[in-house]
Backbone as CSV, one residue per row, in Angstrom:
resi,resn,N_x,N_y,N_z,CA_x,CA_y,CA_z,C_x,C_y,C_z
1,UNK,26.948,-6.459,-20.226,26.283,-5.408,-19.482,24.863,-5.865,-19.155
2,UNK,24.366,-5.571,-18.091,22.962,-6.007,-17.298,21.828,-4.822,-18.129
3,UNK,21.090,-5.468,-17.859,20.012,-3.723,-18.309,19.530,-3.455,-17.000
4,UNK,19.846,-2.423,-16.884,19.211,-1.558,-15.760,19.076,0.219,-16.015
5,UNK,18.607,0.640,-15.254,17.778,2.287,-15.510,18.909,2.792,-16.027
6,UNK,18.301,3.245,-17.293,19.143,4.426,-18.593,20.475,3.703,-19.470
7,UNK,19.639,2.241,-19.939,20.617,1.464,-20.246,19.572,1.472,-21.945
8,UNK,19.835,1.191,-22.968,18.933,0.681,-24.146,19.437,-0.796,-24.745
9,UNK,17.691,-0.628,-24.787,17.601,-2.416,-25.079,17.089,-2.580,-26.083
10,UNK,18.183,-3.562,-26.838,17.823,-3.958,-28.161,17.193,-5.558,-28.011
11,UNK,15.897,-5.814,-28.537,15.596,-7.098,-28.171,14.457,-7.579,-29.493
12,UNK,14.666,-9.045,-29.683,13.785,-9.550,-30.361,12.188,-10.670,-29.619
13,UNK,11.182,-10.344,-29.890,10.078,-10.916,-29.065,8.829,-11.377,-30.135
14,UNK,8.557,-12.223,-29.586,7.006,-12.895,-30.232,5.904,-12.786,-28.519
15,UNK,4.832,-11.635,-29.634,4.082,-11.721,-28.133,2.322,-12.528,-28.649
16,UNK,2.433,-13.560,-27.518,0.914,-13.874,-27.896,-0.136,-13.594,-26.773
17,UNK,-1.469,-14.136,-27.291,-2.467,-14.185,-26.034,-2.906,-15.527,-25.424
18,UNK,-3.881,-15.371,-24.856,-4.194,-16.778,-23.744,-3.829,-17.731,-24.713
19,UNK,-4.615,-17.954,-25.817,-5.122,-19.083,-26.600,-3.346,-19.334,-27.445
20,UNK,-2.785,-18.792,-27.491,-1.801,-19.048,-27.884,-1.317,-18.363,-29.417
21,UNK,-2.355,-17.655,-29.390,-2.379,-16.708,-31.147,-1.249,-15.567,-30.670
22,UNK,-0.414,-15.707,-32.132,0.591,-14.497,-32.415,-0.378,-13.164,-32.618
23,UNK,0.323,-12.189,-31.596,-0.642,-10.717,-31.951,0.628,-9.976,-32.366
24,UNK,1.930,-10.657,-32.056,2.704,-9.687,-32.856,4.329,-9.640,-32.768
25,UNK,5.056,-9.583,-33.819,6.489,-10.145,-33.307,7.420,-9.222,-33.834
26,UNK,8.575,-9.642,-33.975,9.595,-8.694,-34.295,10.610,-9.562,-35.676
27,UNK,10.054,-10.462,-35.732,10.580,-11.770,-36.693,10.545,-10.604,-38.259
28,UNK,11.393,-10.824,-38.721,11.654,-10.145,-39.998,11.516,-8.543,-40.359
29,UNK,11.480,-8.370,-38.765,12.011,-7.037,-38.915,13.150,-6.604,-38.092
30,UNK,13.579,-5.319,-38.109,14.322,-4.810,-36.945,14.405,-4.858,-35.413
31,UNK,15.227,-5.254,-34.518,14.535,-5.669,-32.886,13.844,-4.213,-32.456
32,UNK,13.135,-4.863,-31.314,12.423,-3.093,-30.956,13.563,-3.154,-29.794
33,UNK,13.794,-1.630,-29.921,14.521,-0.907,-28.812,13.849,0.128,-28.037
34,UNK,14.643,-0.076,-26.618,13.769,1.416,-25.785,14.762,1.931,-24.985
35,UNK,14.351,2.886,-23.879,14.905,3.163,-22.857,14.771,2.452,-21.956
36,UNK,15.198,1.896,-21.041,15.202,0.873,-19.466,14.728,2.319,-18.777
37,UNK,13.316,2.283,-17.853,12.878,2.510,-16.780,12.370,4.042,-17.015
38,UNK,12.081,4.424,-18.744,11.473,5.539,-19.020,10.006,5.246,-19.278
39,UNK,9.628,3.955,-19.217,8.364,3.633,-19.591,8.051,3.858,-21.384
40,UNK,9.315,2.993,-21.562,8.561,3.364,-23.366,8.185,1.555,-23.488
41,UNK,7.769,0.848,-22.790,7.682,-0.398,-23.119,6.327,-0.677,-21.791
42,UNK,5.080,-1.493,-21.870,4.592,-1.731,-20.890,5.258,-2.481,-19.454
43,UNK,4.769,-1.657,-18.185,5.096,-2.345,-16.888,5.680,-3.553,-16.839
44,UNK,4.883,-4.508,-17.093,4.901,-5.950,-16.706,5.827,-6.625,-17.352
45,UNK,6.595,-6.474,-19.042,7.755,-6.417,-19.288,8.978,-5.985,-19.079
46,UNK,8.473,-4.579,-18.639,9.871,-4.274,-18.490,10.509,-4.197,-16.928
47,UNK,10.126,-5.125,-16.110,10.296,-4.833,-15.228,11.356,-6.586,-14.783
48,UNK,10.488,-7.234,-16.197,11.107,-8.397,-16.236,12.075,-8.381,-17.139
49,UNK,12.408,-7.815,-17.841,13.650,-7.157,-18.326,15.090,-7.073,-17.322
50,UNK,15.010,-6.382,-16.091,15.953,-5.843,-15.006,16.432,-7.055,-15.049
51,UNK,18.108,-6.640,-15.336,19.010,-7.622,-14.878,19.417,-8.731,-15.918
52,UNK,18.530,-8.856,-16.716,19.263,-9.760,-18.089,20.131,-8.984,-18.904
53,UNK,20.632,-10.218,-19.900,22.017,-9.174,-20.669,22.181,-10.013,-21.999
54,UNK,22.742,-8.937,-23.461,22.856,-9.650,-24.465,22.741,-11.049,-24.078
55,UNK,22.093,-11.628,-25.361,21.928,-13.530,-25.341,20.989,-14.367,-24.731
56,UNK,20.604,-13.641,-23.436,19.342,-14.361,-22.179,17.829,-14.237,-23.213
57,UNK,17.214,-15.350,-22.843,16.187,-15.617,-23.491,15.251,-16.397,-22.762
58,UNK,14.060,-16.097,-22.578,12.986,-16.419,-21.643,11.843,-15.989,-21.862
59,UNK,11.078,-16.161,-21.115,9.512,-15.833,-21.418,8.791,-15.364,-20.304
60,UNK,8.423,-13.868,-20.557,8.029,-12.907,-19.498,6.197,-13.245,-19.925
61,UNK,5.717,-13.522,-18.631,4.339,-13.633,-18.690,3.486,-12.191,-17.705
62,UNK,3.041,-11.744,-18.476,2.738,-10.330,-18.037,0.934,-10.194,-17.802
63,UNK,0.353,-10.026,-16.802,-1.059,-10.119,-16.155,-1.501,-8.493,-16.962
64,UNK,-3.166,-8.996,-17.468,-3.470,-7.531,-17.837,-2.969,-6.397,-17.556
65,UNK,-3.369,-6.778,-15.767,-3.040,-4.840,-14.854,-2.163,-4.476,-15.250
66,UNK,-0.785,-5.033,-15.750,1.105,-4.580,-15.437,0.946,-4.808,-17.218
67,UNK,-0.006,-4.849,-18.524,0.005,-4.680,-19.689,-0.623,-3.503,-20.152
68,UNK,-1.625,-3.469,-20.642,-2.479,-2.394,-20.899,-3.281,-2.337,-20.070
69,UNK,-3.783,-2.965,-18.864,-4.743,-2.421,-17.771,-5.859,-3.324,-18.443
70,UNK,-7.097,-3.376,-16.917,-8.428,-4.149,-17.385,-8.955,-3.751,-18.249
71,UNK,-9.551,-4.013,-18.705,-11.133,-3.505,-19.351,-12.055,-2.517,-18.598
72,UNK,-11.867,-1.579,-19.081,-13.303,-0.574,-18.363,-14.292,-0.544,-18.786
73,UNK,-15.221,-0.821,-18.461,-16.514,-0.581,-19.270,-17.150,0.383,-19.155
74,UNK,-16.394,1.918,-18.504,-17.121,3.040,-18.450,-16.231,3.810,-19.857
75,UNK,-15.423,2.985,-20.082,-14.498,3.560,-21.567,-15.665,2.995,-23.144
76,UNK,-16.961,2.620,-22.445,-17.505,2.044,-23.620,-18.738,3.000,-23.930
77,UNK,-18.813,3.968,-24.835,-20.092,4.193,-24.987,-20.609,4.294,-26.130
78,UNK,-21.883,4.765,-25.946,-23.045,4.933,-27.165,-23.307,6.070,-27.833
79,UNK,-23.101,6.461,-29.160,-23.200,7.837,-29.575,-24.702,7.748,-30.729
80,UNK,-25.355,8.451,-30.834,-25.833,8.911,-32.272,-25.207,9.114,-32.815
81,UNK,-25.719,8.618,-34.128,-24.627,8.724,-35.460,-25.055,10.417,-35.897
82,UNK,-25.365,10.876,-35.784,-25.532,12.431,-35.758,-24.045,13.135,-34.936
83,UNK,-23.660,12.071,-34.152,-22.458,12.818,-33.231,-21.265,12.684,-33.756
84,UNK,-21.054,12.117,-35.330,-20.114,11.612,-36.470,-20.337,12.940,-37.339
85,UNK,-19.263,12.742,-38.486,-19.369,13.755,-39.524,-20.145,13.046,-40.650
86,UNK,-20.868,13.574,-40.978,-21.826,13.073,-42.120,-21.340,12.141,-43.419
87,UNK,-20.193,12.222,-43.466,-19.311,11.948,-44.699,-18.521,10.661,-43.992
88,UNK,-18.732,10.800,-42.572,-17.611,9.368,-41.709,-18.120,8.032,-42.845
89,UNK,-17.384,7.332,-42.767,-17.691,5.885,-43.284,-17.522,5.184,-41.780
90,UNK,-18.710,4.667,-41.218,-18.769,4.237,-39.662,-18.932,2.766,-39.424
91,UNK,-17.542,1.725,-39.741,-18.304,0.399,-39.765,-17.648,-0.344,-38.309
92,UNK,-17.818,-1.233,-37.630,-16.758,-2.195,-37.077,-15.680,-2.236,-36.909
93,UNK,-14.642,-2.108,-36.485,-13.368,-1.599,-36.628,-13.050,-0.382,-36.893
94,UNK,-13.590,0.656,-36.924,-12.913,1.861,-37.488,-12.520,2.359,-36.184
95,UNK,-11.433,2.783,-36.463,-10.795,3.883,-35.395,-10.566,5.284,-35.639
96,UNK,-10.699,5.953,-34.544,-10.528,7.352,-34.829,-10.151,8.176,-33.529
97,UNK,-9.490,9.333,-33.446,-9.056,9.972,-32.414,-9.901,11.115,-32.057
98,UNK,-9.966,10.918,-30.353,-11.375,11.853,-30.120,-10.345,12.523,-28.880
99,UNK,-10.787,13.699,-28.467,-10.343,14.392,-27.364,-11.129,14.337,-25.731
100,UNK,-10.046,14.025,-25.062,-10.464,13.991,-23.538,-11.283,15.113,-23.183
101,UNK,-12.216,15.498,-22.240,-12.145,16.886,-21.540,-11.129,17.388,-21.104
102,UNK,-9.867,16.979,-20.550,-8.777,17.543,-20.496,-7.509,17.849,-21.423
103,UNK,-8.392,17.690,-22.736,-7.668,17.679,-24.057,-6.469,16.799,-24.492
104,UNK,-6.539,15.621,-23.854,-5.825,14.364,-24.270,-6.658,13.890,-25.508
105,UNK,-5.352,13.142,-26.404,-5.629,12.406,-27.760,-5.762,11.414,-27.351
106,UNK,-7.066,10.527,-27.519,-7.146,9.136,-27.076,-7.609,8.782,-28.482
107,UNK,-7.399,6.919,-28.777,-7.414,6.199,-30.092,-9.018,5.293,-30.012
108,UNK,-9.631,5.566,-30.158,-11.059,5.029,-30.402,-11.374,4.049,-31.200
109,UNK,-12.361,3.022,-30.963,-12.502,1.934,-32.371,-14.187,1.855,-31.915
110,UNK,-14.736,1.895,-33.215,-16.459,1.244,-33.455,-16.160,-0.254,-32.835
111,UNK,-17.153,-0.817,-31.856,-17.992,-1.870,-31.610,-18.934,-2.811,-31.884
112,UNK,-19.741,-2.126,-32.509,-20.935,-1.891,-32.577,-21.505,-1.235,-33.125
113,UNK,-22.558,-1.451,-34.549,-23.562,-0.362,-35.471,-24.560,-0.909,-34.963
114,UNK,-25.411,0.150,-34.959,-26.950,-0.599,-34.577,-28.276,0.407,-34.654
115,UNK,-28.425,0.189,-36.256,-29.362,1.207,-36.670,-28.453,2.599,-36.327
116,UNK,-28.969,3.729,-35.337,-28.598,5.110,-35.458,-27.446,5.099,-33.941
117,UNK,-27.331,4.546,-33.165,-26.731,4.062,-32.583,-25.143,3.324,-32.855
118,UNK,-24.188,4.141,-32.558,-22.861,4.180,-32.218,-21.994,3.189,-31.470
119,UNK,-21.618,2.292,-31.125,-20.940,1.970,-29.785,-19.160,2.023,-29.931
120,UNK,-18.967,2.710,-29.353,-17.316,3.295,-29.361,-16.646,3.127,-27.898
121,UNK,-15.144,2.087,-28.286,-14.852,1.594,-27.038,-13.348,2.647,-26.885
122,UNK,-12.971,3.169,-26.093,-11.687,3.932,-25.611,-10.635,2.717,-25.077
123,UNK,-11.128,2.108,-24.632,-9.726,0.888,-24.143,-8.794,0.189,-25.332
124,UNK,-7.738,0.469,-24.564,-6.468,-0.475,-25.794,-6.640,-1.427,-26.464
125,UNK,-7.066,-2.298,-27.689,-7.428,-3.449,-27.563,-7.320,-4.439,-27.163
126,UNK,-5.757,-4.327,-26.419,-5.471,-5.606,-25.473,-5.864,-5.282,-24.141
127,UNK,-6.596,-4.533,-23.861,-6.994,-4.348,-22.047,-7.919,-5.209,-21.691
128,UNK,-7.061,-5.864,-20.706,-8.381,-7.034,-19.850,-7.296,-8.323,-20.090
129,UNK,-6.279,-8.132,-21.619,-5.882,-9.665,-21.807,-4.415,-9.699,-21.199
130,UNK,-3.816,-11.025,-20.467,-2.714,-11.448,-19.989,-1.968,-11.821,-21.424
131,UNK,-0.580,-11.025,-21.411,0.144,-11.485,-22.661,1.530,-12.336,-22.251
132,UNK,1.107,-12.869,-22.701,2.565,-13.707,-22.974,4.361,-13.631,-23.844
133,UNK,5.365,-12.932,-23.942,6.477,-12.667,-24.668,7.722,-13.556,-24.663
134,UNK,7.858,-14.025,-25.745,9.253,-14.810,-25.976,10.194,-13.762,-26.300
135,UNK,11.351,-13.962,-25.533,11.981,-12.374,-25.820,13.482,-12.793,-25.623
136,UNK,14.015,-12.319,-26.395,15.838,-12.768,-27.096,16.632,-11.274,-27.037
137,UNK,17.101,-11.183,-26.019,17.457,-9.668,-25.746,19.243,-9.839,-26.330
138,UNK,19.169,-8.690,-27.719,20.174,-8.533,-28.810,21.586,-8.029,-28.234
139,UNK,21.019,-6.772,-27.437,22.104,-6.186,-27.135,21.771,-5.043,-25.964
140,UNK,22.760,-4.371,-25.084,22.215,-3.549,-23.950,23.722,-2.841,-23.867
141,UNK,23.454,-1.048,-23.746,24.483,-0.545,-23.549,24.048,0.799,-23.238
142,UNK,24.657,1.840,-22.870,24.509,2.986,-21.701,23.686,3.820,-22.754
143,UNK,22.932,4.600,-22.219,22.167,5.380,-23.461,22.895,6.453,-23.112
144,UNK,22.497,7.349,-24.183,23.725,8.843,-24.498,22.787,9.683,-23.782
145,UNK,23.562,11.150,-23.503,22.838,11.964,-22.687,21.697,12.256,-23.249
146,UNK,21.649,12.723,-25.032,20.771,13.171,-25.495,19.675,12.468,-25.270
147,UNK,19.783,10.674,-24.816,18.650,9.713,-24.858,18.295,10.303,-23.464
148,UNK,18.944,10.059,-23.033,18.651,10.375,-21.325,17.455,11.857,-21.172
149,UNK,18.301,12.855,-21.776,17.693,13.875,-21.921,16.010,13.690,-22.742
150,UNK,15.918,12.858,-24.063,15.048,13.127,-24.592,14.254,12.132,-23.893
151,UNK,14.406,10.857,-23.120,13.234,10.188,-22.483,12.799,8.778,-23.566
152,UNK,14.004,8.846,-24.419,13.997,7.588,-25.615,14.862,7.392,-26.227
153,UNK,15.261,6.348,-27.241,16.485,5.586,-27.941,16.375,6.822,-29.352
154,UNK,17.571,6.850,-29.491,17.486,7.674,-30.943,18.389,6.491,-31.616
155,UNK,18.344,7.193,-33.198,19.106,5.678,-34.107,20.768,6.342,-34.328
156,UNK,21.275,5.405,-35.104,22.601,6.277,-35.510,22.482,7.753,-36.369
157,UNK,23.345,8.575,-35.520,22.821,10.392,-35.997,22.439,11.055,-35.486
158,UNK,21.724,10.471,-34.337,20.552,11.188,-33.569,19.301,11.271,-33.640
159,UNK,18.684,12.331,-33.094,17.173,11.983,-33.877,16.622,13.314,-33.667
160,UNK,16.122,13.733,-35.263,15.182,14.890,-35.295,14.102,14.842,-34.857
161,UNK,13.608,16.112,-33.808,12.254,16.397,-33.889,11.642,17.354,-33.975
């Protein structure tokens, strides 16, 4: 069977960046599965996906835009640490979830400490970078209505929510 729209794909992948560093694989664990053409997988993969079938193995090279998108640098700003909870532990890496004005959950990470000064970036951490995927596609077969219906792969049983 081909994968094409409302098909689920079971697949194993090693994805790196420019330099050639592993950011993340599927090696010793379970393959990741999705829906074909619900968008549970970024653009630029899954589009290179269409048309392969159990066994095909290749390497989808995927440009920022069609991954997580550029880098914005209006997603970067500067807070007073007054604009934290007093009790935050605020170092380099920390992430935390802040609300849109239109009341979207977006995933936040520190930048930057600097004295009373904040710097908190909103972009994905891979936005801006071209990724690279070695990808060993397991298995592909019709998704059930309920998948269809729910907009994702459920496991054997179904899936509570």
């Amino acid at each position: 069977m081909l994968i094409a729209v409302n098909t689920v794909v079971s697949f194993d992948y090693t994805l790196t960046g420019p330099a050639g560093e592993v950011i993340d694989t599927s090696k010793g664990r379970e393959p990741l599965q999705y829906l074909h053409g619900a968008g549970n997988i970024i653009p630029g993969l899954e589009s290179q996906m269409l048309g392969k079938q159990a066994g095909d193995v290749f390497v989808a090279s995927v440009s920022a835009e069609e991954a997580y998108g550029e880098h914005r640098a209006d997603m970067v700003q500067v807070f007073p640490r007054s604009a934290f909870p007093a009790e935050a532990q605020i170092n380099v890496g920390t992430q935390f979830q802040a609300q849109t004005e239109q009341g979207q959950s977006m995933t936040c990470r520190v930048v930057a400490v600097e004295g009373e000064q904040i710097t908190v970036d909103a972009n994905h951490p891979l936005a801006g970078v071209p990724l690279k995927f070695d990808v060993t596609i397991v298995s592909v077969r019709d998704a059930t209505p309920e998948e269809l219906d729910h907009g994702h792969v459920h496991g054997p049983g179904g899936h509570q929510h």
